[in-house]
C-alpha positions as a Markdown table, in Angstrom:
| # | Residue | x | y | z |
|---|---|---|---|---|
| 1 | Unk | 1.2 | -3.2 | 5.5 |
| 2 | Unk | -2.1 | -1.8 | 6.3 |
| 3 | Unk | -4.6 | -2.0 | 9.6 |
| 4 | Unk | -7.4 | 0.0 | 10.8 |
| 5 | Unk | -7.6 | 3.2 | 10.3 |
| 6 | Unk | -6.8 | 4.4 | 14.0 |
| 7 | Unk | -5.6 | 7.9 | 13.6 |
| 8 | Unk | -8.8 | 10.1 | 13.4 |
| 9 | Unk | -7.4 | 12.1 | 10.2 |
| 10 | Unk | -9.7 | 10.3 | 7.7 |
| 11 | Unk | -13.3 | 8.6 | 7.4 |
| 12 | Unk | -10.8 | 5.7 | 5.7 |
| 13 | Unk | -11.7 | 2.1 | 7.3 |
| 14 | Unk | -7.8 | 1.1 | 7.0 |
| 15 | Unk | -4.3 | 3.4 | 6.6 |
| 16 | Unk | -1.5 | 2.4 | 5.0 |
| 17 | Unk | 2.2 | 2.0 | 6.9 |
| 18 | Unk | 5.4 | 2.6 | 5.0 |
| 19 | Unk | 9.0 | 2.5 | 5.8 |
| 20 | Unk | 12.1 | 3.7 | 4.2 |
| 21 | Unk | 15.2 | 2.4 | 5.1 |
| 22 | Unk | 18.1 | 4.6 | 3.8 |
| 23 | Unk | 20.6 | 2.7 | 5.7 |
| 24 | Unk | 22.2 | 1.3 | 2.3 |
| 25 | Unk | 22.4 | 4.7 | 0.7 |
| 26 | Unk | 25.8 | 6.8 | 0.4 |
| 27 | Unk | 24.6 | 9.7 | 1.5 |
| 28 | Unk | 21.6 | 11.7 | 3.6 |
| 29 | Unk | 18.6 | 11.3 | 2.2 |
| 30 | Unk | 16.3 | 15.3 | 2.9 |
| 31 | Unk | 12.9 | 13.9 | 1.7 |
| 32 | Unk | 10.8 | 11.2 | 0.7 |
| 33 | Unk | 7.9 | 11.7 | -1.1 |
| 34 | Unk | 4.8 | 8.9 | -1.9 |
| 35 | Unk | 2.1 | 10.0 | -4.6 |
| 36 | Unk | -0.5 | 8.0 | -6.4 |
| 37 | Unk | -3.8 | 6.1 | -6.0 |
| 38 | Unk | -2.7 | 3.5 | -3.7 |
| 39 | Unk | -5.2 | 0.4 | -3.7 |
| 40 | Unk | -5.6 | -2.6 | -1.6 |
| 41 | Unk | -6.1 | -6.4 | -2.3 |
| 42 | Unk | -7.2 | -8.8 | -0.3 |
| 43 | Unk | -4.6 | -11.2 | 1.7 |
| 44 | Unk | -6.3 | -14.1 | -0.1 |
| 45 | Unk | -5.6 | -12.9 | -3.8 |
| 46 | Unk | -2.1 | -11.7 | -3.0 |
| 47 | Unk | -0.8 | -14.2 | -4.6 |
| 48 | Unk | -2.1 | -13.1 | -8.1 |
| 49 | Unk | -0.1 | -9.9 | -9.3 |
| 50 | Unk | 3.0 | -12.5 | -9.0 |
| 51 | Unk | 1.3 | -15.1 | -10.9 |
| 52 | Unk | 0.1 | -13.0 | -13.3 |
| 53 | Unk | 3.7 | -11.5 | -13.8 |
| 54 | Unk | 3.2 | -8.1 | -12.7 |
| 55 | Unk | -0.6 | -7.8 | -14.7 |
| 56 | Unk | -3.1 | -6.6 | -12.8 |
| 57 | Unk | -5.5 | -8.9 | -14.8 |
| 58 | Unk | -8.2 | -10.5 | -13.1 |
| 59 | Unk | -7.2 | -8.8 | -9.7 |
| 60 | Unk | -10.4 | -6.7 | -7.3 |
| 61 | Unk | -8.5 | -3.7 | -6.0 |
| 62 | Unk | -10.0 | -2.0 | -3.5 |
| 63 | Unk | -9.7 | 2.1 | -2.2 |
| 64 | Unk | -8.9 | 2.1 | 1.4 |
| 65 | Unk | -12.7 | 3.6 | 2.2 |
| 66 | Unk | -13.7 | 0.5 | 0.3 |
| 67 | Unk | -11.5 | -2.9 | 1.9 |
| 68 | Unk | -13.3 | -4.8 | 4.4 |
């Protein structure tokens, strides 16, 4: 999920929300870690990475400084 960007710690119009749920896992979990170039589509073209079968064909991604 992502919303405006609200927290002061970037110039980025929108920041990203992520939870992990270890509930299901047999034992403690000590860290979680999230790396990569994380890019945003629009709500309308969601629908198109499942349609596509996992491709990213034909999809705008956008950087979070970018997405309006």
């Amino acid at each position: 999920m992502f919303d405006k960007n609200t927290t002061g710690l970037s110039d980025a119009k929108y920041q990203a929300t992520f939870v992990f749920d270890a509930s299901n896992l047999s034992k403690e979990v000590d860290n979680v870690q999230l790396e990569g170039g994380f890019q945003f589509i629009k709500e309308s073209d969601d629908h198109l990475y499942e349609e596509n079968k996992g491709s990213n064909s034909g999809i705008n991604w956008f950087t979070a400084y970018d997405i309006s």
